[in-house]
C-alpha positions in Angstrom: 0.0 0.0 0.0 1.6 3.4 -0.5 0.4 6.2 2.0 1.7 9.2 3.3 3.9 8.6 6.0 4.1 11.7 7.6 2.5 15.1 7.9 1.9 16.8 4.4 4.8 18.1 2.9 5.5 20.1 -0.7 4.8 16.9 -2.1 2.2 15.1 -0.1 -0.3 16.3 -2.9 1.8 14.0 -5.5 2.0 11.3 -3.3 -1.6 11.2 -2.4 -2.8 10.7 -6.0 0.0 8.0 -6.5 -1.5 5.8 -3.2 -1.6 2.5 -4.5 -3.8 0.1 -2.1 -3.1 -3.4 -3.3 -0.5 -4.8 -5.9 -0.2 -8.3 -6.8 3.0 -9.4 -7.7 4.1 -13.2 -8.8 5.8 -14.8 -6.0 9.6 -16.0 -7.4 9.5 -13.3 -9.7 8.1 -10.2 -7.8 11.0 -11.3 -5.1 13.6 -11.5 -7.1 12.8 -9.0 -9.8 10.0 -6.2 -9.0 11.4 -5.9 -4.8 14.3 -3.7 -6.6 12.1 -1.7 -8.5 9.4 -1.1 -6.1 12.1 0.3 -3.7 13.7 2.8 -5.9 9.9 4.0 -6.6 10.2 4.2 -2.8 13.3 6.2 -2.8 11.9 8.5 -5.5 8.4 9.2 -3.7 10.0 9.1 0.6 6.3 9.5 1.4 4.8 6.3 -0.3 4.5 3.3 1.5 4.7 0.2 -0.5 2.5 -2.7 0.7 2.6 -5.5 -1.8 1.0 -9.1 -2.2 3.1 -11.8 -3.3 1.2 -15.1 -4.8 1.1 -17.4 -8.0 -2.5 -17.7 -7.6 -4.9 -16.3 -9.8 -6.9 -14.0 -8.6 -10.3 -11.3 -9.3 -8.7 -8.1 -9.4 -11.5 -6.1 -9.1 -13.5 -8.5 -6.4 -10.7 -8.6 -4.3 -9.7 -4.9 -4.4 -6.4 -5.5 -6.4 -4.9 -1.8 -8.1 -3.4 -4.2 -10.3 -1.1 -7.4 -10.6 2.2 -7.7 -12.3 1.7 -10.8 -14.7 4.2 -13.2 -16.2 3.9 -15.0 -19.4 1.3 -15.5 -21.9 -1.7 -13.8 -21.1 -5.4 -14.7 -21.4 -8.1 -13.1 -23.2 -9.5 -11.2 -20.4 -12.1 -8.3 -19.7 -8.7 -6.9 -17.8 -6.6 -4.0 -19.5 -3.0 -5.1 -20.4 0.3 -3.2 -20.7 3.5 -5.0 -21.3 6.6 -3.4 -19.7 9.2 -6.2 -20.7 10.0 -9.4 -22.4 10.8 -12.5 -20.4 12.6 -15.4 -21.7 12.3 -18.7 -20.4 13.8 -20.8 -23.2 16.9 -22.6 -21.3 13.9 -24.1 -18.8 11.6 -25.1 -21.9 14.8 -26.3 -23.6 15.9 -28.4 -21.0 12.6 -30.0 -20.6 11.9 -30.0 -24.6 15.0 -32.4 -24.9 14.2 -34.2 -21.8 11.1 -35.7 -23.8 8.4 -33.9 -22.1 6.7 -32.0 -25.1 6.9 -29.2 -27.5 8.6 -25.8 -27.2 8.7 -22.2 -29.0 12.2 -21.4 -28.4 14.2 -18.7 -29.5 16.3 -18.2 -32.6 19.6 -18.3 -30.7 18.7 -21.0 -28.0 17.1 -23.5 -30.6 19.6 -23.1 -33.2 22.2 -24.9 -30.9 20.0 -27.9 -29.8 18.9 -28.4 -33.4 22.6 -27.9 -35.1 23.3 -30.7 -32.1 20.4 -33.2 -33.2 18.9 -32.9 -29.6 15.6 -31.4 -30.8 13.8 -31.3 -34.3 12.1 -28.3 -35.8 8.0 -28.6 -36.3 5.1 -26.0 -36.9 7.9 -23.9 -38.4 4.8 -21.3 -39.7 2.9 -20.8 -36.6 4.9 -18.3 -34.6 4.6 -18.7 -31.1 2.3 -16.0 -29.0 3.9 -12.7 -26.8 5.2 -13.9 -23.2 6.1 -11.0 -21.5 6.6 -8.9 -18.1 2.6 -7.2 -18.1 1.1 -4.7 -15.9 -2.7 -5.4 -15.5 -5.5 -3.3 -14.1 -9.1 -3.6 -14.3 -11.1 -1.6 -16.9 -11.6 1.8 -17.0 -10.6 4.8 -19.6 -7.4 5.9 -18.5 -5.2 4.2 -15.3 -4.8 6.3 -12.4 -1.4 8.2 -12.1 -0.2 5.5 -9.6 -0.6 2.8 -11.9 0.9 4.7 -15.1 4.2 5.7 -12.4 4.3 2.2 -11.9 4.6 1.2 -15.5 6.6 3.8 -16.4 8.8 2.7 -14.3 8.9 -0.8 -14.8 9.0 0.1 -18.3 12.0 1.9 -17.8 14.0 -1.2 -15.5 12.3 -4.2 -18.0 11.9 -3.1 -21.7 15.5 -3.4 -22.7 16.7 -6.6 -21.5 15.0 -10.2 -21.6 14.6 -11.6 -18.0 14.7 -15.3 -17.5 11.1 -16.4 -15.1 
């Protein structure tokens, strides 16, 4: 939860409109990954306190008051509104089990180009590329997100769009 901490400052107008009651992050990921970023949005707003929920279940954002969740992966068709802030790249794990025998995989150019020069796997559905997985900010409905959701994408925009994390 981000609240104002103190009395009301030059900036305590700011920081009220970027309160943010209830974020969902994915547990491994959100530790390991988000903790980073939500505490240099910390640092830039000293005001804000960050309250955040950390669990791989799925859950109604809107029933259960949720701002919004940080989603990983390939996202379902949803009534929810989507913003993707990064890539994510989990090809060594789908490699790894692709060879081991336990199904198909979309893989990269670079990681499946070694396993098929090697003989380890064999290319199929060559024309159907695979869908987006990515690093996705999403919010229920409504016309435009409130400034502390778009300060939260911006900013994970600005830590994930560049480089390809590994979930």
């Amino acid at each position: 939860m981000l609240t104002m901490r103190h009395g009301p400052p030059r900036c305590a107008r700011q920081s009220h409109r970027l309160r943010v009651e209830k974020l969902l992050l994915p547990l491994t990921f959100g530790a390991t990954h988000l903790s980073p970023v939500l505490a240099e949005m910390a640092r830039r707003h000293p005001l804000l306190h960050i309250h955040t929920c950390y669990s791989d279940r799925v859950v109604d954002l809107v029933g259960e008051g949720y701002d919004c969740a940080i989603r990983i992966g390939y996202l379902q068709d949803s009534n929810l509104i989507a913003k993707r802030v990064g890539p994510i790249d989990n090809a060594i794990a789908i490699a790894a089990a692709a060879v081991a025998g336990l199904g198909l995989a979309w893989l990269p150019d670079g990681v499946k180009d070694q396993y098929i020069a090697s003989g380890a796997l064999v290319p199929v559905m060559c024309r159907f590329p695979p869908p987006t997985a990515g690093i996705y900010v999403v919010r229920p409905p409504g016309q435009n997100p409130p400034a502390k959701i778009r300060v939260l994408t911006e900013m994970l925009i600005e830590c994930f769009d560049q480089h390809a994390y590994v979930a």
